[in-house]
C-alpha positions, -999 to 999 in steps of 0.1 A, spaced: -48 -95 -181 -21 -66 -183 15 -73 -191 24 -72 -155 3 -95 -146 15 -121 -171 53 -116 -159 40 -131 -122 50 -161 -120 23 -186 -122 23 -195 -83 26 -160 -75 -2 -151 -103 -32 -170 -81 -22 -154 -49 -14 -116 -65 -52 -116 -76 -69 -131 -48 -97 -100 -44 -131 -92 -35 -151 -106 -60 -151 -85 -87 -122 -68 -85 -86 -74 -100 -50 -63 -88 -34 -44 -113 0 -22 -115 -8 13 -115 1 33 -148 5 67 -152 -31 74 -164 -41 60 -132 -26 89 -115 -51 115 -112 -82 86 -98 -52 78 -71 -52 112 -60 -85 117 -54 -93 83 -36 -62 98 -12 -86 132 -12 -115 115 -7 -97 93 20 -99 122 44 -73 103 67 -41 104 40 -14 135 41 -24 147 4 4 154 -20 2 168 -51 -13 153 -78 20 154 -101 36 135 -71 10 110 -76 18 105 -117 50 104 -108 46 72 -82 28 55 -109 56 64 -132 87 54 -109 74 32 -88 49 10 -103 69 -20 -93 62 -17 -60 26 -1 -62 -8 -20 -72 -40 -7 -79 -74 -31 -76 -95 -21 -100 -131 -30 -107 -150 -46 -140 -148 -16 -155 -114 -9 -153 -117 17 -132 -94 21 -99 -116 8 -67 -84 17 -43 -46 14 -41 -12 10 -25 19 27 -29 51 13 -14 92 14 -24 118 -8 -13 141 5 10 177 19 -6 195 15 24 173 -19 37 168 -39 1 148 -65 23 121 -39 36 92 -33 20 76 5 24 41 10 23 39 47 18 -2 52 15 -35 32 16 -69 40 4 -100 28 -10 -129 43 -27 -158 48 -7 -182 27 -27 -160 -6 -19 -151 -3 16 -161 -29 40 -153 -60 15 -115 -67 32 -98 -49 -5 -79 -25 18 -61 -62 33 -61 -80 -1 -41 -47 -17 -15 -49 12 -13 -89 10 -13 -85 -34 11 -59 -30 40 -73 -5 34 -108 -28 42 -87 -64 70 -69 -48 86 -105 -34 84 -112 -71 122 -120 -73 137 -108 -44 136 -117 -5 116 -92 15 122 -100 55 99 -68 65 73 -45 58 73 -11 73 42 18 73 32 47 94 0 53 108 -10 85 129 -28 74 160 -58 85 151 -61 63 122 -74 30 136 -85 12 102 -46 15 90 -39 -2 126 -61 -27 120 -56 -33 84 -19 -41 93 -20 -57 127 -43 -83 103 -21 -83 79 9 -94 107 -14 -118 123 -20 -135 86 16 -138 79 25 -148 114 48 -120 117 54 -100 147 44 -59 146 71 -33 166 58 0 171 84 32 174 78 70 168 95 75 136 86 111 135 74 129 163 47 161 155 75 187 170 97 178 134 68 186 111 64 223 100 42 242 125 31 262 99 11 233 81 -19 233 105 0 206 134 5 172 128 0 138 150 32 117 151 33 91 122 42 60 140 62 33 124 53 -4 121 77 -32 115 61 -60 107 84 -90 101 99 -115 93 79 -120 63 74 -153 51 90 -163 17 70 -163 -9 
């Protein structure tokens, strides 16, 4: 058990590590960085940033990320979120992957379910928001579940339409936002 796990409170602490069998939530760390990145690589579906960006998520916003990992230790997949500044009861999930080896076992759900639980942790989230390109169906489905498991209702609005990314960057599909909410209190 890592120290983040032991600061969960204990009601919290069952539902934070309900996962696959054989695989543990965890908060991401800094060395956890570079197997991040390549899951996102190796995703094929995720905008890839660099891989400093991704040390410095784990760095900054550990809080607010989790990592399953498997009996090894080793990172199996991951989610990356941040509460809103200007919202404090919104919940971002910024990206969503797992490792090839462990897909098709529901982790991608349990990380978003883990996640939104460890970030309620001590303060009232009302909503979750993501964006997912329209060509990524497993995001849609992973969160449409996720709103059907919490009984919460899912809006969908262009956030950013392809005309506002740089043309220069090879095109890109609108990222369409999901609010998903209210949440229920944890």
């Amino acid at each position: 058990m890592t120290a983040a796990q032991a600061d969960l409170p204990t009601d919290l602490h069952a539902q934070f590590l309900e996962m696959p069998e054989g695989l543990r939530l965890d908060t991401p760390g800094v060395a956890d960085g570079a197997s991040i990145w390549r899951i996102a690589r190796d995703s094929k579906v995720l905008d890839l940033n660099s891989s400093y960006s991704y040390l410095l998520w784990c760095r900054d916003f550990a809080a607010t990320s989790a990592v399953a990992r498997d009996a090894d230790g080793q990172v199996a997949g991951f989610v990356t979120g941040y509460v809103r500044p200007d919202r404090p009861h919104t919940l971002v999930v910024w990206q969503l992957a797992v490792d090839h080896g462990h897909r098709g076992r529901g982790l991608a759900g349990a990380l978003v379910d883990g996640l939104v639980a460890k970030a309620a942790a001590g303060r009232e989230l009302t909503t979750l928001e993501t964006t997912i390109t329209p060509d990524n169906g497993a995001s849609e489905r992973v969160f449409t579940s996720f709103a059907r498991r919490h009984g919460a209702s899912v809006e969908r609005t262009v956030l950013f339409d392809a005309g506002v990314f740089p043309q220069d960057d090879g095109g890109h599909e609108p990222e369409v936002l999901y609010t998903i909410g209210p949440l229920p209190r944890v």
